[in-house]
DRENDO-1510 file (C-alpha; in Angstrom, 1 decimal, always signed):
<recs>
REC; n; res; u; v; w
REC; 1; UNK; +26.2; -14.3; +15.5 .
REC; 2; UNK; +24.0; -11.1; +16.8 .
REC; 3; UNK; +21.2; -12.4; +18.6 .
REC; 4; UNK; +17.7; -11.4; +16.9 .
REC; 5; UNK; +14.7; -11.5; +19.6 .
REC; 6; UNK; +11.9; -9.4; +18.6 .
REC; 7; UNK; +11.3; -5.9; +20.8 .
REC; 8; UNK; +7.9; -4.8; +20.5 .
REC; 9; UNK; +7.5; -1.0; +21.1 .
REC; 10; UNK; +4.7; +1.4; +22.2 .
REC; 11; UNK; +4.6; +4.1; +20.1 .
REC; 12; UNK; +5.1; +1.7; +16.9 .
REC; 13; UNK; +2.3; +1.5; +14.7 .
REC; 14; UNK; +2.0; -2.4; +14.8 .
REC; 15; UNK; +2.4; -2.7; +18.6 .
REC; 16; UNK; -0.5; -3.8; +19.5 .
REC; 17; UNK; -1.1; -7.0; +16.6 .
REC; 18; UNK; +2.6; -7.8; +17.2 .
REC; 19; UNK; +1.3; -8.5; +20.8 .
REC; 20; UNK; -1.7; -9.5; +19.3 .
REC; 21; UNK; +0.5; -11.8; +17.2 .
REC; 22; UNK; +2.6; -13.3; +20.4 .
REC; 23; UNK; +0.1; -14.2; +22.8 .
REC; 24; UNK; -1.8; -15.8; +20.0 .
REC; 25; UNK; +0.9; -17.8; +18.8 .
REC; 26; UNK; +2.1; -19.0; +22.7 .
REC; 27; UNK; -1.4; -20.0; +23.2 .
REC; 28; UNK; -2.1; -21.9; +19.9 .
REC; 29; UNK; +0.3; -24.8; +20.8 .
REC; 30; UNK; +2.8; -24.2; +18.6 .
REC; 31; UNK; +5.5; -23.9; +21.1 .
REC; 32; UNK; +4.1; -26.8; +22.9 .
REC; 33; UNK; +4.5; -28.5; +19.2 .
REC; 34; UNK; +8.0; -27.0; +18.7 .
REC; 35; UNK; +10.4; -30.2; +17.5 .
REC; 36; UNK; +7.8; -32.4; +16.6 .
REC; 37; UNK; +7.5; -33.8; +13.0 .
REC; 38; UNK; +5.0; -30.9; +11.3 .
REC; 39; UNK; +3.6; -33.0; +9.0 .
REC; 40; UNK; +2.0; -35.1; +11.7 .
REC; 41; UNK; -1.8; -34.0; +13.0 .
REC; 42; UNK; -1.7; -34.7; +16.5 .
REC; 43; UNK; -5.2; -34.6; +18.0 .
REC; 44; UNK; -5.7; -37.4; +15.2 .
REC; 45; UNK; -2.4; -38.9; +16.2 .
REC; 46; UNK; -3.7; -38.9; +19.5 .
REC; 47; UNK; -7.2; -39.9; +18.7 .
REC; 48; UNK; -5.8; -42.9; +16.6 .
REC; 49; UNK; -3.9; -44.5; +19.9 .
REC; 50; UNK; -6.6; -43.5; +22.4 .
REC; 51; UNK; -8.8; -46.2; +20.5 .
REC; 52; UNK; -6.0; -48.5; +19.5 .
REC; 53; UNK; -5.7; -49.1; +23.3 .
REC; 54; UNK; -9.2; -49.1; +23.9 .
REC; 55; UNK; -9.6; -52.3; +21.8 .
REC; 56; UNK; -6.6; -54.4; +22.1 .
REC; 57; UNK; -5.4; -52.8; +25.4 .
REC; 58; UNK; -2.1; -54.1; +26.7 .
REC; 59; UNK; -1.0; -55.6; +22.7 .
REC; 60; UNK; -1.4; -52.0; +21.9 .
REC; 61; UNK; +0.7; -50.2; +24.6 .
REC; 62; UNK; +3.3; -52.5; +23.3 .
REC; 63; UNK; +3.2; -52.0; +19.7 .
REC; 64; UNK; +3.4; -48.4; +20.6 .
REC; 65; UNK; +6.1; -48.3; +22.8 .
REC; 66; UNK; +8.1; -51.0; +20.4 .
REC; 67; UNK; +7.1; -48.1; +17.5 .
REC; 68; UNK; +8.3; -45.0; +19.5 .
REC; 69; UNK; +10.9; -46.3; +21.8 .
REC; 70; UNK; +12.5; -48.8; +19.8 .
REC; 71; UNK; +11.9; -51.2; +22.5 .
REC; 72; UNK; +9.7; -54.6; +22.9 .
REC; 73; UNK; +8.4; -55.6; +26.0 .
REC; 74; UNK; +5.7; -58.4; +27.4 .
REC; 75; UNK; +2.8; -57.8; +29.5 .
REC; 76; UNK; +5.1; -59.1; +32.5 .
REC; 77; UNK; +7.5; -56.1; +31.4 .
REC; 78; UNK; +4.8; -53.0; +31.3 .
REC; 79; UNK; +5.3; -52.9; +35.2 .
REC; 80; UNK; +8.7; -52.1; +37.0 .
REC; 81; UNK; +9.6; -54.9; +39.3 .
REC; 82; UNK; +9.6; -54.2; +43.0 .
REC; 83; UNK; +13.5; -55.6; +42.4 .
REC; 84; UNK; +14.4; -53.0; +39.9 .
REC; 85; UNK; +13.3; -50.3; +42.0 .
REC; 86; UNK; +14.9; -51.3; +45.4 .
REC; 87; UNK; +18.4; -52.2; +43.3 .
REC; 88; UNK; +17.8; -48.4; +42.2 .
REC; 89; UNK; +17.0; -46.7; +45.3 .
REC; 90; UNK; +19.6; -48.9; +46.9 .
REC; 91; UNK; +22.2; -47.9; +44.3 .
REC; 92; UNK; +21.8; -44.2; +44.3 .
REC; 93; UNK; +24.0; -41.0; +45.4 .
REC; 94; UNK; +24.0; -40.5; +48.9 .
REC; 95; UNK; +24.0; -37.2; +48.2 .
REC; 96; UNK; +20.9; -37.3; +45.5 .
REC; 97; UNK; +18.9; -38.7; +48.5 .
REC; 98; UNK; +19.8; -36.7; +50.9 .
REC; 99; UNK; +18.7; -33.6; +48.3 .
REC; 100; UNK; +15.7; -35.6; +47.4 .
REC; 101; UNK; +14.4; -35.7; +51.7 .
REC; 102; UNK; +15.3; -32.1; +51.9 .
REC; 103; UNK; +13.2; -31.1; +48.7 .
REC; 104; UNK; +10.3; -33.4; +49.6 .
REC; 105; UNK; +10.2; -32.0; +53.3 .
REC; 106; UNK; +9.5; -28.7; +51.6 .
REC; 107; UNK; +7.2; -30.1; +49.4 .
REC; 108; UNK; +5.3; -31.8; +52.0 .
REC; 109; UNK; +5.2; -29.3; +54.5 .
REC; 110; UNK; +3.5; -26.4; +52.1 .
REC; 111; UNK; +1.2; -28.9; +50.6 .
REC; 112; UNK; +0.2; -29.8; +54.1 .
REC; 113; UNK; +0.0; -26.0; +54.5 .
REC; 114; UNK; -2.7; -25.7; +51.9 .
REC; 115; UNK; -4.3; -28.2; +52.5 .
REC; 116; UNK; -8.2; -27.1; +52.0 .
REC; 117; UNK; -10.0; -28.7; +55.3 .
REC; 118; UNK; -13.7; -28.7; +56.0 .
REC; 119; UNK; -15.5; -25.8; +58.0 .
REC; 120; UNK; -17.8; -27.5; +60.8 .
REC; 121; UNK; -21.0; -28.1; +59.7 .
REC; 122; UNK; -23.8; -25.1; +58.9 .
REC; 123; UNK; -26.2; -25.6; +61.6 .
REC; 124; UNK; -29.9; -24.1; +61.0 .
REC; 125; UNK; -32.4; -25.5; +62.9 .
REC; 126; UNK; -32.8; -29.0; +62.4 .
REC; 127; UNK; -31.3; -29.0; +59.4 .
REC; 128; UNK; -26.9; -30.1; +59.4 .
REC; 129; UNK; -25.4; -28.9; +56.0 .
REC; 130; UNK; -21.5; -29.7; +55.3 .
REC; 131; UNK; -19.1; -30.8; +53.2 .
REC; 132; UNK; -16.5; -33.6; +52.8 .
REC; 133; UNK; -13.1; -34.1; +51.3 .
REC; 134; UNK; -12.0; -37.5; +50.4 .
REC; 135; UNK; -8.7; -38.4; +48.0 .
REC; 136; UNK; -9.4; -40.3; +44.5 .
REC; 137; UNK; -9.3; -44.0; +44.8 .
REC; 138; UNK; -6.1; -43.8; +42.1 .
REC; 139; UNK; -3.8; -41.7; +40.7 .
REC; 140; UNK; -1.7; -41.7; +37.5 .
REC; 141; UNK; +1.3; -39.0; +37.4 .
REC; 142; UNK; +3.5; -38.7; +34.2 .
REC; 143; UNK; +6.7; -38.2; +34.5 .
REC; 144; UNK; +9.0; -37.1; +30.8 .
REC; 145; UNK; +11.8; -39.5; +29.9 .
REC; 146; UNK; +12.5; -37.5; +26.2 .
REC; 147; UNK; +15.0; -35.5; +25.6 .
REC; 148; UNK; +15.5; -34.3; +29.2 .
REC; 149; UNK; +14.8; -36.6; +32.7 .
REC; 150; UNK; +13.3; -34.5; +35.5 .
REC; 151; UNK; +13.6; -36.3; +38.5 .
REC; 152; UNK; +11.9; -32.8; +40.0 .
REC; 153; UNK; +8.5; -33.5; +38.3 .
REC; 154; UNK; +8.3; -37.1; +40.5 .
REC; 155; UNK; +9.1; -34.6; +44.0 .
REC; 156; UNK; +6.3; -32.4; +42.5 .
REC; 157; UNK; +3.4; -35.1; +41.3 .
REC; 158; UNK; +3.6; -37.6; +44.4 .
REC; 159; UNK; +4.0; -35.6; +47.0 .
REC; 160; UNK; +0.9; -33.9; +47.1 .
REC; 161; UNK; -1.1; -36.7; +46.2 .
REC; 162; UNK; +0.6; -38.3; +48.9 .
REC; 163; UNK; -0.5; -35.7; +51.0 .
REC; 164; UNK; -3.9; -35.8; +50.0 .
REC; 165; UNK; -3.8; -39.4; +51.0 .
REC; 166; UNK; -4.4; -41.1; +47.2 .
REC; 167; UNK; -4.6; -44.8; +48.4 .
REC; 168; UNK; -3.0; -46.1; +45.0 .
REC; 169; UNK; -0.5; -44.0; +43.3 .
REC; 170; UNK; +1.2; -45.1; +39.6 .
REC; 171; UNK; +4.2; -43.7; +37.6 .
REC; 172; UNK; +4.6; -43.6; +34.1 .
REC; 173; UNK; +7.3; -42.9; +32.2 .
REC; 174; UNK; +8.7; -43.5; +29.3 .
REC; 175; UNK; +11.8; -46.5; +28.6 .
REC; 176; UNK; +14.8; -45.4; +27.7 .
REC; 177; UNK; +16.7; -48.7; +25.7 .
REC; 178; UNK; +14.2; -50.8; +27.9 .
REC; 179; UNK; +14.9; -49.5; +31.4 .
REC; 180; UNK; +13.8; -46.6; +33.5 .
REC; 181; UNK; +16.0; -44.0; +34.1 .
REC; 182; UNK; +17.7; -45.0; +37.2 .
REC; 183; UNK; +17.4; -41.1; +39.3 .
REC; 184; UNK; +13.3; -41.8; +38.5 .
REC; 185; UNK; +13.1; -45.5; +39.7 .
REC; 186; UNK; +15.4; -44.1; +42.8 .
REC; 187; UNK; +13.0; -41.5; +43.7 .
REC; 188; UNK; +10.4; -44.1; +43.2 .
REC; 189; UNK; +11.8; -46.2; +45.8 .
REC; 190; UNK; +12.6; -43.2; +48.4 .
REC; 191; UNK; +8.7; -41.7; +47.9 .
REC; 192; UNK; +7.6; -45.6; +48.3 .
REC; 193; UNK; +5.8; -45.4; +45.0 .
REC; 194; UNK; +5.7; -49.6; +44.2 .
REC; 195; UNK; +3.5; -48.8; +40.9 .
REC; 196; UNK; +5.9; -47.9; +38.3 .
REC; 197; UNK; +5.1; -48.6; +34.6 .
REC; 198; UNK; +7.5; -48.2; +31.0 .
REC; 199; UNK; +5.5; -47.4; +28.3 .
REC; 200; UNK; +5.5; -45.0; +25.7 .
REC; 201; UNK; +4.0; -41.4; +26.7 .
REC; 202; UNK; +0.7; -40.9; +25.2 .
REC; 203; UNK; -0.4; -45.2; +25.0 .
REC; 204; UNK; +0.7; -44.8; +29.0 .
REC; 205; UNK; -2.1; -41.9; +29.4 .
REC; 206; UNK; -4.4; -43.6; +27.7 .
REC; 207; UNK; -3.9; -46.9; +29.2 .
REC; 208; UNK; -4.1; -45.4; +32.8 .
REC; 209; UNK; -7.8; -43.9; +31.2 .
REC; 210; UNK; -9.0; -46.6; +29.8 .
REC; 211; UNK; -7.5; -49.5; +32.0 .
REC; 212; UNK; -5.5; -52.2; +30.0 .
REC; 213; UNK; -5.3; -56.0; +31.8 .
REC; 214; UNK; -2.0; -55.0; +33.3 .
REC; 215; UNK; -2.6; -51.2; +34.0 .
REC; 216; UNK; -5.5; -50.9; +36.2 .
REC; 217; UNK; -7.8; -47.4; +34.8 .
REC; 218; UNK; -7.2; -44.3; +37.6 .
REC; 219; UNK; -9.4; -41.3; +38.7 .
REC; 220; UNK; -6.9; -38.6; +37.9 .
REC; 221; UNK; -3.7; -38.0; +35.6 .
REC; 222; UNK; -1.2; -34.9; +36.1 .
REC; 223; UNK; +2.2; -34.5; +35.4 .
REC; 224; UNK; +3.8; -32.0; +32.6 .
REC; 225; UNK; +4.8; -33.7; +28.9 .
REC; 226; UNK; +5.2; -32.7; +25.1 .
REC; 227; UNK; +2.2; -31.8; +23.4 .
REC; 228; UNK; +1.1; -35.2; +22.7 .
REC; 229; UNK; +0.7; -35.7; +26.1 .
REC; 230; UNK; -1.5; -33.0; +26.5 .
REC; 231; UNK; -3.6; -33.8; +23.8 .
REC; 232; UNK; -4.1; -37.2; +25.6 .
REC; 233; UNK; -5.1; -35.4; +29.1 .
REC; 234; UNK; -7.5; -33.2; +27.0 .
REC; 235; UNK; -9.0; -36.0; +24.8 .
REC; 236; UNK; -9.3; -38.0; +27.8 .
REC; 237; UNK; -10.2; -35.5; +30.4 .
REC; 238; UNK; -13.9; -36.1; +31.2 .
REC; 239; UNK; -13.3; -40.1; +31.2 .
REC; 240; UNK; -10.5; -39.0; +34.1 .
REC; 241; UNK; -9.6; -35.3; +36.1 .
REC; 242; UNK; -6.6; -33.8; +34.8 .
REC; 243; UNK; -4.4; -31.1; +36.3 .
REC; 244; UNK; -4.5; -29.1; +33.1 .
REC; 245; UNK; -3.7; -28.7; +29.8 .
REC; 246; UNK; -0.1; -28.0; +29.8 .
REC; 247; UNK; +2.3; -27.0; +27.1 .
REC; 248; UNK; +5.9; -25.9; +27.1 .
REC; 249; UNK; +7.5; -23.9; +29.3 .
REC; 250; UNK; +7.2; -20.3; +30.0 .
REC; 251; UNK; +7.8; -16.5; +32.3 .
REC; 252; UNK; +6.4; -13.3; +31.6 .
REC; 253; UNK; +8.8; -11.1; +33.4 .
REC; 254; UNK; +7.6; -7.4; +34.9 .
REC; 255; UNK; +10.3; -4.9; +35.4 .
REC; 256; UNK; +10.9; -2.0; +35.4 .
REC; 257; UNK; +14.1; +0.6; +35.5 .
REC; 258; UNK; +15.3; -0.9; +38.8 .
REC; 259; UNK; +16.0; -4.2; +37.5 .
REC; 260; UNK; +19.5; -5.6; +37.2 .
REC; 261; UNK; +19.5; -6.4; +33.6 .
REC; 262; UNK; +21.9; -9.4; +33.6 .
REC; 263; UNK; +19.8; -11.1; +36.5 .
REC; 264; UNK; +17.0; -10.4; +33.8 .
REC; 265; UNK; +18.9; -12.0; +30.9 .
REC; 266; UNK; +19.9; -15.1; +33.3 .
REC; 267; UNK; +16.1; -15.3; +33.8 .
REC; 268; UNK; +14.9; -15.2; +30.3 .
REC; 269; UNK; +17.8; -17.5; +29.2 .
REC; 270; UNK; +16.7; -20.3; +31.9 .
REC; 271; UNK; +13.1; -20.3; +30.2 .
REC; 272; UNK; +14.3; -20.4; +26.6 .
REC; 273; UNK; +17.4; -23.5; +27.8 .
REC; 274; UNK; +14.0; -25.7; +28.2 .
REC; 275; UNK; +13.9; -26.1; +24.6 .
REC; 276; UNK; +10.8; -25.8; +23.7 .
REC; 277; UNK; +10.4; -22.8; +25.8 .
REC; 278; UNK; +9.2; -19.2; +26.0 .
REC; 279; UNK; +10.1; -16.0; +28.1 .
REC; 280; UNK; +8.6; -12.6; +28.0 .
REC; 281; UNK; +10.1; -9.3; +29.3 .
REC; 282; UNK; +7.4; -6.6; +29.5 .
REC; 283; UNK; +9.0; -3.1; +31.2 .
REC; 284; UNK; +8.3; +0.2; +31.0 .
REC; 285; UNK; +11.7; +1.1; +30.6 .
REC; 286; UNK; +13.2; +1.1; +26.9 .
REC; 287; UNK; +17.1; +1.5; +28.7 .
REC; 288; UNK; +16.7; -2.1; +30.5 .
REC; 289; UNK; +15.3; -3.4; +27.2 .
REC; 290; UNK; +18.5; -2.3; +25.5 .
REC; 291; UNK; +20.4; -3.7; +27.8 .
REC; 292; UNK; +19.1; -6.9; +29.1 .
REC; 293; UNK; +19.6; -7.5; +25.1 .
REC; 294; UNK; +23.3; -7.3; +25.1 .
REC; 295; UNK; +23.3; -9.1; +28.4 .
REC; 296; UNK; +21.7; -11.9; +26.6 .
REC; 297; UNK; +24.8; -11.8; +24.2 .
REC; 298; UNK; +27.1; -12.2; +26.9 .
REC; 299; UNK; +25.3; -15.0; +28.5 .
REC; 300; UNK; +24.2; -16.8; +25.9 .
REC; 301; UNK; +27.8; -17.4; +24.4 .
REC; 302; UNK; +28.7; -19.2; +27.8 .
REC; 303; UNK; +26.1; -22.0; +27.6 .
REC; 304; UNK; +26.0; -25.5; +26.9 .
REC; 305; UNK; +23.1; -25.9; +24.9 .
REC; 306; UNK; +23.8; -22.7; +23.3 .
REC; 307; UNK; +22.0; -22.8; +19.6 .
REC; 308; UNK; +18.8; -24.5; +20.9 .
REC; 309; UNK; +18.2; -22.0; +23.6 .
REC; 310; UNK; +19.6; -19.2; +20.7 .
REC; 311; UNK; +16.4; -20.4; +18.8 .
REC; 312; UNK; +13.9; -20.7; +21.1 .
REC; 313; UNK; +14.9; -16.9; +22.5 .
REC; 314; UNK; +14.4; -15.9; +18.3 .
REC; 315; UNK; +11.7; -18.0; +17.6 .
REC; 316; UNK; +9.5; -17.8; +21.1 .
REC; 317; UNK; +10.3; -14.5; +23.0 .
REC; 318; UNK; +10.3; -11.1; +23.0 .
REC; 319; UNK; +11.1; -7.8; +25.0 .
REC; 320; UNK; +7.7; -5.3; +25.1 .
REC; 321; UNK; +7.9; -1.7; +25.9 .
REC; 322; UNK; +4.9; -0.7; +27.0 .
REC; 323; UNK; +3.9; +3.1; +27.9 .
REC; 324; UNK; +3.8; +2.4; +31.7 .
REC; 325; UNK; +3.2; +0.0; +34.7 .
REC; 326; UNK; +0.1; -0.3; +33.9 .
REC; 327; UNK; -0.2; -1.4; +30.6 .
REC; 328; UNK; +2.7; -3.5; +31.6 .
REC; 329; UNK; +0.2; -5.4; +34.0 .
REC; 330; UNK; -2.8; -4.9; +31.5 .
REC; 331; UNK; -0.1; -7.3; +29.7 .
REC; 332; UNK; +0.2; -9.8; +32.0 .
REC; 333; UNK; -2.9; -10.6; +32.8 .
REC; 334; UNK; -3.9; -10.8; +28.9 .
REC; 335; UNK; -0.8; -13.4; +28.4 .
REC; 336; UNK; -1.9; -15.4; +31.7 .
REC; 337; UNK; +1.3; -17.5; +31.6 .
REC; 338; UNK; +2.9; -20.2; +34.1 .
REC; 339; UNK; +5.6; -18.1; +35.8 .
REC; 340; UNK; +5.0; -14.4; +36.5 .
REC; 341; UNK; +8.2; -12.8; +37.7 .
REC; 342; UNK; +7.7; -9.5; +39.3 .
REC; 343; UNK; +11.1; -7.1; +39.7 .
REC; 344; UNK; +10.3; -3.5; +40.5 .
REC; 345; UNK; +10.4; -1.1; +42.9 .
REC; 346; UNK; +7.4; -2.1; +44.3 .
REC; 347; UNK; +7.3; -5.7; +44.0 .
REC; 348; UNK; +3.7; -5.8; +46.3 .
REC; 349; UNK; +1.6; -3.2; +44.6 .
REC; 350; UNK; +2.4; -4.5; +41.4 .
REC; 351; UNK; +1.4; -8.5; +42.4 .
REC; 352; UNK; -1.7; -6.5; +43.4 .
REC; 353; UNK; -2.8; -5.7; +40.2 .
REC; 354; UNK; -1.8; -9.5; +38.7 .
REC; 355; UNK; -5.2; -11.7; +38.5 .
REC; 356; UNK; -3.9; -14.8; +36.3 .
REC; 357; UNK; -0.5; -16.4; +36.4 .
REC; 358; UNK; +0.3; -19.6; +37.7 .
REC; 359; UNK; +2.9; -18.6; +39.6 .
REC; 360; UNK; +4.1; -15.2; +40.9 .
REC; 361; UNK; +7.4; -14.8; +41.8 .
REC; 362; UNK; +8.6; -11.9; +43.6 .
REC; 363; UNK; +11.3; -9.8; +44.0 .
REC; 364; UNK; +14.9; -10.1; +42.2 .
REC; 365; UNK; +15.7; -12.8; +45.0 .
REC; 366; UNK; +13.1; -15.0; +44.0 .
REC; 367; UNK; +14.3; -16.6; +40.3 .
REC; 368; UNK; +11.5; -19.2; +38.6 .
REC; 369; UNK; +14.4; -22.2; +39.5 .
REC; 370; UNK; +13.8; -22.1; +43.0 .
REC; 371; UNK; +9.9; -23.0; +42.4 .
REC; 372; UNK; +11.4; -25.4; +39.9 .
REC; 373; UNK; +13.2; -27.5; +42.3 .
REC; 374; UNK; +12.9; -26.5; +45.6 .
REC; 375; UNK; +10.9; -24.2; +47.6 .
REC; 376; UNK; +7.3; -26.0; +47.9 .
REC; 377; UNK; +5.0; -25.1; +46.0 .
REC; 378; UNK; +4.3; -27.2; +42.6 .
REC; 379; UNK; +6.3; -26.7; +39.5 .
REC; 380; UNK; +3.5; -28.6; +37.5 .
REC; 381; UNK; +1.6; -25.1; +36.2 .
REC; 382; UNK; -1.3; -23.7; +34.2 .
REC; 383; UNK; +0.7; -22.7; +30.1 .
REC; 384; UNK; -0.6; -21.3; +26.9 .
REC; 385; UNK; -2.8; -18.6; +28.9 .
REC; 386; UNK; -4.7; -21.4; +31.0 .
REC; 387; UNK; -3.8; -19.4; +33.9 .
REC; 388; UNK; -7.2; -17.7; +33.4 .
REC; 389; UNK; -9.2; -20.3; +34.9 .
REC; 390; UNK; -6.4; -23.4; +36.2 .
REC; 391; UNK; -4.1; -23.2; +38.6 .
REC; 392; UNK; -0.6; -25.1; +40.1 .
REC; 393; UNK; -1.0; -28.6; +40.6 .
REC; 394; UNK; -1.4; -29.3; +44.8 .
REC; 395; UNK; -3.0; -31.6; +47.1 .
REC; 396; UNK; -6.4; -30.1; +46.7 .
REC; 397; UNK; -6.5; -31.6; +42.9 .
REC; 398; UNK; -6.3; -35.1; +44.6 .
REC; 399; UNK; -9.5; -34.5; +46.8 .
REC; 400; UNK; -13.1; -34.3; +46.2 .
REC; 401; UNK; -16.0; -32.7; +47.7 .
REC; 402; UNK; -18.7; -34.3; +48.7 .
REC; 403; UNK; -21.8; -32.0; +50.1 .
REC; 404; UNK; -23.4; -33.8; +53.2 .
REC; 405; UNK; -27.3; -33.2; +54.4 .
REC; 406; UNK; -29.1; -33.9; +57.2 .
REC; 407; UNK; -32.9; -32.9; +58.1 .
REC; 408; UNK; -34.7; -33.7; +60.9 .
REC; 409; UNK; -38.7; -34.2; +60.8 .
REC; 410; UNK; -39.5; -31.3; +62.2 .
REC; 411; UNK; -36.7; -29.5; +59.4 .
REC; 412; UNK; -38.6; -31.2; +56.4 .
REC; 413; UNK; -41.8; -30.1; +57.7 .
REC; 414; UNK; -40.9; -26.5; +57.5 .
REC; 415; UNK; -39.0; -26.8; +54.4 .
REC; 416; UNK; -41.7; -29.0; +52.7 .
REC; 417; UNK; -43.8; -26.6; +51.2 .
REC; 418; UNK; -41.1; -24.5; +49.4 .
REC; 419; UNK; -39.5; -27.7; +47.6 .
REC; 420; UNK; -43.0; -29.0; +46.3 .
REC; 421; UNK; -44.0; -26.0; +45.1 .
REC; 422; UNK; -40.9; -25.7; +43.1 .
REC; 423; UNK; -40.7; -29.2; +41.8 .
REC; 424; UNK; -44.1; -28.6; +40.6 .
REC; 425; UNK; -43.5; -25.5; +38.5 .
REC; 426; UNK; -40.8; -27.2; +36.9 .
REC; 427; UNK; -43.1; -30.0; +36.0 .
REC; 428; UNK; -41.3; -32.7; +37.8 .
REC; 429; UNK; -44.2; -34.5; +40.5 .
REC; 430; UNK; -42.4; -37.3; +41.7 .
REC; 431; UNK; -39.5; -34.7; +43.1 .
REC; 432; UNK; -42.9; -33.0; +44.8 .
REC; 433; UNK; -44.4; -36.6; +45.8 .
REC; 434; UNK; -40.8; -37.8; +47.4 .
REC; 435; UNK; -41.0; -34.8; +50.0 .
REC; 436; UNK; -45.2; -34.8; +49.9 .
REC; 437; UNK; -45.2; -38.6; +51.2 .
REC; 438; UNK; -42.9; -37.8; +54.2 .
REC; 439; UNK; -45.9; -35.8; +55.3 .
REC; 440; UNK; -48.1; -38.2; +55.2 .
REC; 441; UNK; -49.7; -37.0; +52.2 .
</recs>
């Protein structure tokens, strides 16, 4: 069967709306929404379990999770036992732990890295001006249990909220035949997360929101999930902090002629095996296009989950031409997506020119797995264009800043006049009063 992704081509009289056409459609959800029933409106979906759990709390989670999981549970069964989780960590691979330590060292030691620490204080004359950063109280991360379990996205969650020192940190995921998957609950134990909860996905977010009487409410939710999950996060978001509004999976790939096409076809075919999942090549050069297509052919025939990936690479990626590095760029920024790979001759100059992306991979050394699993930084990422104004999930989402002043006498004194005379243009005399009585006035 010829494989049938859609190359867009400058020079072609409907280049730019089939672009047009693209990054609309990536950013609209529907990829997000891919395999989910059509018929079903999912902010009201959404909207419909956020209140069923705000009024009958636990009762609901359980309805919910009995409805979409095929599995009943009491109250006492919400929560993962402290027994389950040490009979899982207990029983697991050597050899999956050992990975695990290795993968959370690296975790651990960028997050400590970038960790954003407080300047000393701004000292002017009486007066002490700072800041403070202090971890939320709790923290909720979501971790998929649907068609796919990524052990990865538990290394990638706790680990900088552990760094950021969240006193309280819970799990939720969903049950599969009643239990949790055992590599989860294993990684639970080794990361010394004691909080685990089954429930169904978007009655879990909601609970940890809201607060049910077994699921105490938290400060902040992250974690990746399908796109009821994100509607959750962005109904909810306001009554909690969220990492971001996150959809499916996705690259926008920059090459150019010195590329090695299959290495570009491997890379394209990893986005679209997420199923849903999306991966754009943008090049100036129309040879690569041509062949990183028939490279696709070859490499797509040798997969296991060959038809889904087949129509995610028809139905949610392309191969643009565009006139030159520039516009290729110009491209990149517009689609704003999760990973940005970068594969040119001048892998520097071109990240120069790349404002949003959530994160930039460089160099045909550098493929989007080993962010995925391995090499630090987050794999929990900015999708459908978000890129623009969120970034990768780290330890700095966990903390909060808090401004800190200090005046002396002699500091208010000086200062006193300015402020009253503000507060009374704006009409507001008891902000004047509160700095006039301080002079004895």
């Amino acid at each position: 069967m010829t494989l049938k992704i859609k190359i867009i081509r400058q020079g072609c009289d409907t280049f730019d709306s089939d672009v047009q056409t693209l990054r609309d459609m990536l950013r609209a959800g529907e990829l997000a929404a891919a395999g989910q029933n059509e018929q079903l409106d999912i902010p009201a979906v959404v909207r419909d379990i956020i209140a069923d759990v705000k009024t009958r709390g636990d009762q609901a989670v359980i309805d919910l999770t009995a409805k979409v999981e095929k599995v009943t549970l009491s109250p006492g069964q919400l929560r993962v036992s402290s027994e389950e989780i040490a009979a899982a960590h207990a029983a697991a691979d050597p050899g999956f732990l050992a990975l695990v330590r290795r993968v959370a060292t690296n975790i651990r030691e960028y997050q400590e890295h970038i960790r954003i620490q407080a300047p000393p204080a701004l000292q002017r004359g009486g007066r002490t001006l700072g800041v403070r950063y202090t971890p939320v109280d709790r923290a909720a991360v979501y971790v998929p249990g649907g068609r796919a379990i990524y052990p990865s996205s538990v290394l990638m969650t706790v680990v900088p909220a552990q760094v950021a020192a969240v006193p309280e940190i819970a799990m939720i995921t969903p049950p599969a035949g009643g239990a949790v998957n055992p590599m989860l609950l294993a990684l639970a134990g080794e990361l010394g997360v004691s909080e685990v909860y089954r429930v169904s996905g978007t009655a879990g977010i909601a609970a940890a929101a809201l607060g049910t009487e077994s699921i105490p409410a938290v400060d902040k939710i992250v974690g990746p999930g399908n796109a009821f999950i994100a509607e959750a996060k962005r109904q909810l978001c306001g009554l909690v902090g969220i990492d971001s509004v996150a959809g499916a999976s996705e690259v926008f790939i920059v090459a150019d002629a010195t590329a090695p096409p299959a290495w570009i076809a491997a890379d394209l075919l990893a986005q679209a095996e997420h199923n849903p999942g999306s991966a754009v090549l943008a090049t100036d050069c129309p040879d690569l296009a041509s062949d990183v297509v028939i490279a696709l052919e070859e490499q797509l025939a040798q997969l296991g989950r060959q038809e889904a990936t087949r129509e995610m690479l028809e139905k949610y990626c392309a191969i643009i031409v565009a006139g030159n590095m520039g516009e290729v760029c110009d491209l990149a920024n517009d689609f704003a997506t999760e990973h940005l790979q970068i594969i040119t001759a001048n892998d520097e100059a071109i990240a120069g020119e790349i404002r949003n992306a959530g994160a930039i991979f460089l160099g045909s050394c550098t493929p989007v797995p080993l962010g995925d699993y391995y090499a630090g930084p987050s794999h929990v990422l900015p999708t459908r264009g978000t890129a623009r104004f969120f970034g990768p999930l780290s330890v700095n989402d966990f903390l909060k800043a808090s401004s800190v002043l200090q005046y002396d006498a002699q500091a208010l004194a000086q200062d006193a006049a300015d402020v009253i005379d503000f507060a009374t243009r704006e009409g507001l005399t008891a902000h004047a009063q509160a700095v006039r009585i301080r002079q004895g006035k």
